[in-house]
matplotlib code that plots the C-alpha trace (Angstrom):
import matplotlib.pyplot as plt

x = [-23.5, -22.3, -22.2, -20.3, -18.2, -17.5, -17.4, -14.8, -13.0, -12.8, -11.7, -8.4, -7.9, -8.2, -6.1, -3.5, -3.1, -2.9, -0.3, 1.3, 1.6, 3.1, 5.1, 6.5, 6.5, 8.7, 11.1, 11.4, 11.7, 14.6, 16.4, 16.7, 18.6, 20.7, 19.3, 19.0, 22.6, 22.9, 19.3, 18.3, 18.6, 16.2, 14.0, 13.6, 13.3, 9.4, 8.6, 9.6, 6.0, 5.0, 8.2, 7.1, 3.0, 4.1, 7.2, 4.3, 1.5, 4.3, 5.3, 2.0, 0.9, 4.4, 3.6, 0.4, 1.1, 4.2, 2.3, 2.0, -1.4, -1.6, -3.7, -4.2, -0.8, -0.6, -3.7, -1.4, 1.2, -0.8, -2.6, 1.1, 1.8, -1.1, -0.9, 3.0, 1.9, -1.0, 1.9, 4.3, 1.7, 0.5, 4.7, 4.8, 2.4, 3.5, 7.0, 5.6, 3.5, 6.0, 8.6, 5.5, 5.7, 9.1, 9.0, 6.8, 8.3, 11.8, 10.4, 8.8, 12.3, 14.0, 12.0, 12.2, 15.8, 15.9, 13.9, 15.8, 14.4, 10.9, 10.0, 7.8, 5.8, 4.7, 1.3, -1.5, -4.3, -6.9, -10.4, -11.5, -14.2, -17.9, -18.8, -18.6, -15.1, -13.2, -12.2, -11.5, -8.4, -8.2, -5.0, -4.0, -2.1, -3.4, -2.8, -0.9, 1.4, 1.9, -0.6, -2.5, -5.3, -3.8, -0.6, 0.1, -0.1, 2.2, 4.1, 7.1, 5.2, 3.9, 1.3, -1.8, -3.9, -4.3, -5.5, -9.1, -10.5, -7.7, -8.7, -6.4, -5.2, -6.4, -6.6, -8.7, -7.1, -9.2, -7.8, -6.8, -8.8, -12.1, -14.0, -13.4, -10.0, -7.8, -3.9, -2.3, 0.6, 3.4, 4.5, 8.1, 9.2, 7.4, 6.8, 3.5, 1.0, -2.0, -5.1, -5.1, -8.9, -10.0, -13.0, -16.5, -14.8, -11.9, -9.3, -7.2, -7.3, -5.4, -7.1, -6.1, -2.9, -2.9, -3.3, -0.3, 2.0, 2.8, 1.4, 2.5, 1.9, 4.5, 5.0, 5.4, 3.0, 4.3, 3.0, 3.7, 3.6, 1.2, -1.6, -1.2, -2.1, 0.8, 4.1, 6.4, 7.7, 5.5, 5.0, 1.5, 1.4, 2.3, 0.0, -1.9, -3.4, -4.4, -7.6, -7.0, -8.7, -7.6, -10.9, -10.2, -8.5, -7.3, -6.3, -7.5, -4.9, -6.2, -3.3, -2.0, -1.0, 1.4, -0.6, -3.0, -5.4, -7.3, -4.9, -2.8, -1.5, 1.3, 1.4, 3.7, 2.3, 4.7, 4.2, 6.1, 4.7, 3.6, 1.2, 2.1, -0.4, -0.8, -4.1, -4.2, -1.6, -3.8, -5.8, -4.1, -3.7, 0.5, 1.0, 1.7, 4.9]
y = [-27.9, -24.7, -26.1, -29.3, -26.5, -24.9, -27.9, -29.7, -26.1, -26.4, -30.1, -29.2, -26.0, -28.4, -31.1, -28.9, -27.3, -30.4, -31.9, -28.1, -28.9, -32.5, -31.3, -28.6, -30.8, -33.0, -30.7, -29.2, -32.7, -33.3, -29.7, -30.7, -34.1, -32.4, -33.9, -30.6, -29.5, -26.0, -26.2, -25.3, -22.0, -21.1, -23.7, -23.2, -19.8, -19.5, -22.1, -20.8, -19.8, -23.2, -24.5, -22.8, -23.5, -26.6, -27.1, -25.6, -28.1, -30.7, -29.0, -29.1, -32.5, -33.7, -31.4, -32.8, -36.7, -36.4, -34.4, -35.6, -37.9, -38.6, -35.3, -36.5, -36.1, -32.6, -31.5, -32.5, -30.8, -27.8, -28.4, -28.8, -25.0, -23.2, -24.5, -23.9, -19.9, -19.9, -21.0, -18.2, -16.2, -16.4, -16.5, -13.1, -11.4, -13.1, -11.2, -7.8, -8.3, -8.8, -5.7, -3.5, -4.7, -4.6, -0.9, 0.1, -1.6, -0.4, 3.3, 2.9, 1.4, 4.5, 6.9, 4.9, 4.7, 8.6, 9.0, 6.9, 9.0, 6.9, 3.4, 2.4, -1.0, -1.9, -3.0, -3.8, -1.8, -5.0, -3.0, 0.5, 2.3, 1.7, 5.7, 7.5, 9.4, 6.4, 8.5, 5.4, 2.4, -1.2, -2.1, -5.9, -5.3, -4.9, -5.0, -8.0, -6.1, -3.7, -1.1, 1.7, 4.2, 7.7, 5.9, 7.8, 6.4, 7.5, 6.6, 7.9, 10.4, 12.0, 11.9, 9.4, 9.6, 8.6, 5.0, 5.5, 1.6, -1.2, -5.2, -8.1, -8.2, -5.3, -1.3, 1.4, 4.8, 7.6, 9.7, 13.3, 13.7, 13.0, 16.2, 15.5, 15.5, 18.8, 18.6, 21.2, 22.4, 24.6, 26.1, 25.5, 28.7, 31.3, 29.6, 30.5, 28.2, 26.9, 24.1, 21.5, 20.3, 17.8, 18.2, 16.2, 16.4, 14.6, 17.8, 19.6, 23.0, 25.2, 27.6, 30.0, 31.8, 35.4, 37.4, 39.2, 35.6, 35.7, 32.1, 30.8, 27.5, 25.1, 25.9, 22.9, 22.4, 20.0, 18.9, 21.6, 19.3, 21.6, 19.9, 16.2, 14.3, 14.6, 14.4, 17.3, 17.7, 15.1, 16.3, 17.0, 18.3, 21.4, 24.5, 24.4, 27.8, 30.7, 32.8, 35.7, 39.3, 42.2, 42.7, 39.1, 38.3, 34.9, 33.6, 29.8, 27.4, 24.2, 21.8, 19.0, 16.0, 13.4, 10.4, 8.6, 8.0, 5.6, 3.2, 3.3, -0.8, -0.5, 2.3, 2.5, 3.0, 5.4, 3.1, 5.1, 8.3, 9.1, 12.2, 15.1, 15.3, 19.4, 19.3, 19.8, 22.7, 24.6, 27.3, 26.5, 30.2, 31.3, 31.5, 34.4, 35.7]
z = [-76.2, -74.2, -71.0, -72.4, -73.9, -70.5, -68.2, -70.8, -70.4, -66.8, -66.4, -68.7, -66.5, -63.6, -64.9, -66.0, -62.6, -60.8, -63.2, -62.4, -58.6, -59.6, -61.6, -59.2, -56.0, -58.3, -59.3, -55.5, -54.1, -57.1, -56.2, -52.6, -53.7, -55.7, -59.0, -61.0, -61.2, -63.0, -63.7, -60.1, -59.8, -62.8, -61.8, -58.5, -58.3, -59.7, -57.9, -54.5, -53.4, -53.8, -52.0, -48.8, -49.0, -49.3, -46.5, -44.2, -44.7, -44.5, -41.2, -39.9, -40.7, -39.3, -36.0, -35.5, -36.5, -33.7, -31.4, -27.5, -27.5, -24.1, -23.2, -19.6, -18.7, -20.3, -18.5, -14.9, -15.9, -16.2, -12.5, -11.5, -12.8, -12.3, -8.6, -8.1, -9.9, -6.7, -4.1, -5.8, -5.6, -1.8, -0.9, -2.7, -0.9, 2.3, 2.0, 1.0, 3.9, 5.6, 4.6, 5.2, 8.8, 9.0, 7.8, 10.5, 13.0, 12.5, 12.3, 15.8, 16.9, 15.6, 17.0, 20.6, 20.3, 19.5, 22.5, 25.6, 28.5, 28.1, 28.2, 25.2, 24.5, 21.0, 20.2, 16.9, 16.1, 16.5, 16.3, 16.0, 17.2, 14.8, 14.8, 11.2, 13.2, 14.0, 17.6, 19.3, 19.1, 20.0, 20.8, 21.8, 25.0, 28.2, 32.3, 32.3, 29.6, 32.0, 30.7, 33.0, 32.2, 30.7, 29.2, 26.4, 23.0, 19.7, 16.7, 15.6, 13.7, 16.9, 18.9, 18.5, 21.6, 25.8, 26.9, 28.1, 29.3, 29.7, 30.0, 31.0, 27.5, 25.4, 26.1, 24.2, 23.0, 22.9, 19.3, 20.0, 17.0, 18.9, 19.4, 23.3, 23.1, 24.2, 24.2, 25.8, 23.1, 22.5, 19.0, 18.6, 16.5, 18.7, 22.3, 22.5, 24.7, 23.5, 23.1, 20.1, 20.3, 18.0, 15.5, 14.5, 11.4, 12.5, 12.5, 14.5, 15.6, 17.7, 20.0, 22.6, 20.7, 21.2, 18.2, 18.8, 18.3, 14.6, 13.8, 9.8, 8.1, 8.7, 12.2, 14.2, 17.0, 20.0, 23.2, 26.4, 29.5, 31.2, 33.0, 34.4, 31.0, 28.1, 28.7, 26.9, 23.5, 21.2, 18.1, 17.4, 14.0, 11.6, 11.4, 8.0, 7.7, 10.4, 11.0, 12.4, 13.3, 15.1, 17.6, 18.6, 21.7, 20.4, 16.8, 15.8, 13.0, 11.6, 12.9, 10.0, 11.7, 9.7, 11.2, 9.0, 11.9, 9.6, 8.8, 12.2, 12.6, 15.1, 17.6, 21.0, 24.4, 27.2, 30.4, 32.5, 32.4, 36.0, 35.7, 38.2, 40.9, 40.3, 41.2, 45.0, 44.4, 42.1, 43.5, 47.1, 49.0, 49.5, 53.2, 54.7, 55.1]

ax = plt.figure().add_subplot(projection="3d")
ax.plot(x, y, z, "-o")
ax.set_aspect("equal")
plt.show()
């Protein structure tokens, strides 16, 4: 008898609420046709929760009854973007390719323009050498480009290195940061003469400056001329930091060059630097008078 109790409880709950929602949906549906007069506002305004429940299951059965049904086309379309997105893409790293290149390149111009007294050639870095110190370049110019053994390879940041092997089209540059390597040098500030050998490491250091030169960081470190290699006045780099000691003959700087030696792309090579033929003159006795 309970549970008839209880279950005759619930159907009235459950009839009244449904003739609630009738109700309400007819008296919204009657407000919005204007058939309430003064009477909307006060009944309307309870019922407002159910106005909007409602409006949105409306709005998404009508959304979904109208929506698109051909799903073919709609998966197209979106091949059609996604591939246009890939093409804007590959264009977009084509240009800033492209102004990195052009960066490089019109720095080189400058410095070659700055510099009329020499006549440069451009070329790409195309290989470098497979040892752990990268001491050797590949560059894609060669003889028929008019390049010799010893031209003289820079960047507008300074000096880079001297051609060692030459092809018909391609030449290798030996780095003057290989541990073979010895530019003869000159710091600017205080004159002094001196060696810029490279290092295992891949560094530069300046040997052979008396101790009695004052030497300071920042000092800028250019080539001399002396010997028959290097042409004068390419920068080399900027003293880092000194070692000296007074019972040495000689003080020693690490030398900071603004080159990125690793990531070199576009260098120029001097081809008309004709080496003075000192050699024969060196060591040769002065007549008498």
């Amino acid at each position: 008898m309970r549970r008839y109790r209880i279950a005759s409880w619930l159907a009235d709950r459950l009839g009244l609420a449904i003739t609630l929602v009738v109700l309400s949906i007819a008296i919204i549906v009657m407000g919005q046709r204007g058939m309430l007069g003064s009477l909307e506002s006060g009944l309307l305004a309870p019922l407002a929760p159910i106005q909007s429940f409602v409006s949105g299951v409306f709005n998404n059965i009508y959304n979904t009854l109208n929506a698109p049904s051909d799903l073919e086309a709609l998966r197209k379309r979106n091949a059609e973007l996604e591939q246009q997105v890939a093409q804007l893409t590959s264009e977009n790293a084509r240009l800033r390719e492209a102004e990195a290149q052009l960066t490089v390149l019109s720095a080189l111009l400058d410095y070659a323009r700055s510099n009329p007294n020499r006549t440069y050639m451009a070329a790409d870095v195309v290989g470098r050498d497979e040892s752990l110190f990268l001491s050797y370049i590949l560059l894609n110019r060669g003889a028929r480009d008019g390049v010799k053994l010893d031209d003289i390879v820079v960047t507008d940041q300074g000096l880079v290195g001297i051609m060692t092997e030459v092809t018909a089209n391609a030449s290798k540059a030996l780095l003057i940061t290989d541990a073979s390597s010895a530019v003869n040098v000159r710091v600017q500030e205080s004159r002094a003469e001196g060696v810029v050998t490279g290092q295992q490491s891949g560094e530069l250091r300046l040997n052979f400056i008396s101790v009695d030169v004052e030497l300071k960081p920042g000092d800028l470190v250019l080539t001399s001329g002396l010997g028959e290699q290097y042409p004068s006045g390419i920068v080399v780099g900027q003293v880092a930091s000194v070692r000296k000691r007074t019972f040495d003959v000689f003080q020693e700087a690490d030398i900071i060059s603004a080159i990125d030696f690793d990531r070199l792309e576009t260098v120029l090579i001097i081809t008309d630097f004709d080496k003075p033929e000192i050699t024969p003159l060196v060591g040769t006795p002065t007549p008498a008078p």
